[in-house]
KEKE-89618 format. One record per residue (C-alpha): y, x, z. Coordinates in steps of 0.001 Angstrom, whole numbers, plus 500000, padded with zeros to 6 digits. Example, Ala and Ser with C-alpha at 12.3 -4.5 7.8 and 13.67 -1.06 7.14 Angstrom:
REM residues 2
495500512300507800 498940513670507140 
***
This chain:
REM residues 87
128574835369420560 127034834717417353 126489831354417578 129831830593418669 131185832446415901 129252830643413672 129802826980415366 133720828224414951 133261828526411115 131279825089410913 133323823104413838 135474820757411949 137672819982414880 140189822785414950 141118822599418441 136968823258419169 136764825762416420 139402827608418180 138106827385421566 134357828424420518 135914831942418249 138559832469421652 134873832148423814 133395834447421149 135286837358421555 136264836847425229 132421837355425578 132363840232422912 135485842347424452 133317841973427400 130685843409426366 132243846195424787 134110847410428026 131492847003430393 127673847213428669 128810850335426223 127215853597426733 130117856025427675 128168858842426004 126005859198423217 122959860785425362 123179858399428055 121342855631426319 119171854596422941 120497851469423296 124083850145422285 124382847752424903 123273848687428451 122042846050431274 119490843888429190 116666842300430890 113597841402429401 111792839449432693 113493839851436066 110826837571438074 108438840103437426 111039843161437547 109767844435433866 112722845815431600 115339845118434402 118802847061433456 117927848549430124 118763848570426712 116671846049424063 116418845485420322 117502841942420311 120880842591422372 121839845541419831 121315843395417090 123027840821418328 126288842727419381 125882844495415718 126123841261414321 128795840066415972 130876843056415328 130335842697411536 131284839092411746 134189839956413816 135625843296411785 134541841454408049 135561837797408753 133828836802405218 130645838342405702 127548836391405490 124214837799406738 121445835176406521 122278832812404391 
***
């Protein structure tokens, strides 16, 4: 999500801007609907189904630190269209 948001600021073809931002959130409102916690005790983690190595079945349907930042950054890009994290 975050690198399509970010390809959709530096895309200068509008038509391919558009279609990697519509991609963007079409993965993001995803996310939120069906990899949310539906309670605050049911997970650590703010996106559900992560997995860190299914051939060897280690982390398989959990939470991880690199999918919540991820999500976190693209719903900071997404609610403050301006901001600017790394740069």
């Amino acid at each position: 999500m975050c690198g399509l948001l970010e390809i959709a600021l530096l895309e200068t073809d509008a038509d391919r801007a558009a279609l990697a931002s519509e991609h963007a959130h079409l993965i993001l409102t995803s996310l939120i609907s069906s990899c949310t916690p539906t309670a605050p005790e049911a997970s650590d983690a703010l996106l559900l189904h992560s997995v860190y190595d299914l051939p060897k079945g280690n982390r398989v349907d959990e939470g991880s630190l690199w999918g919540d930042y991820f999500y976190l950054e693209a719903l900071t890009r997404v609610s403050r269209p301006g901001w600017r994290g790394y740069r």
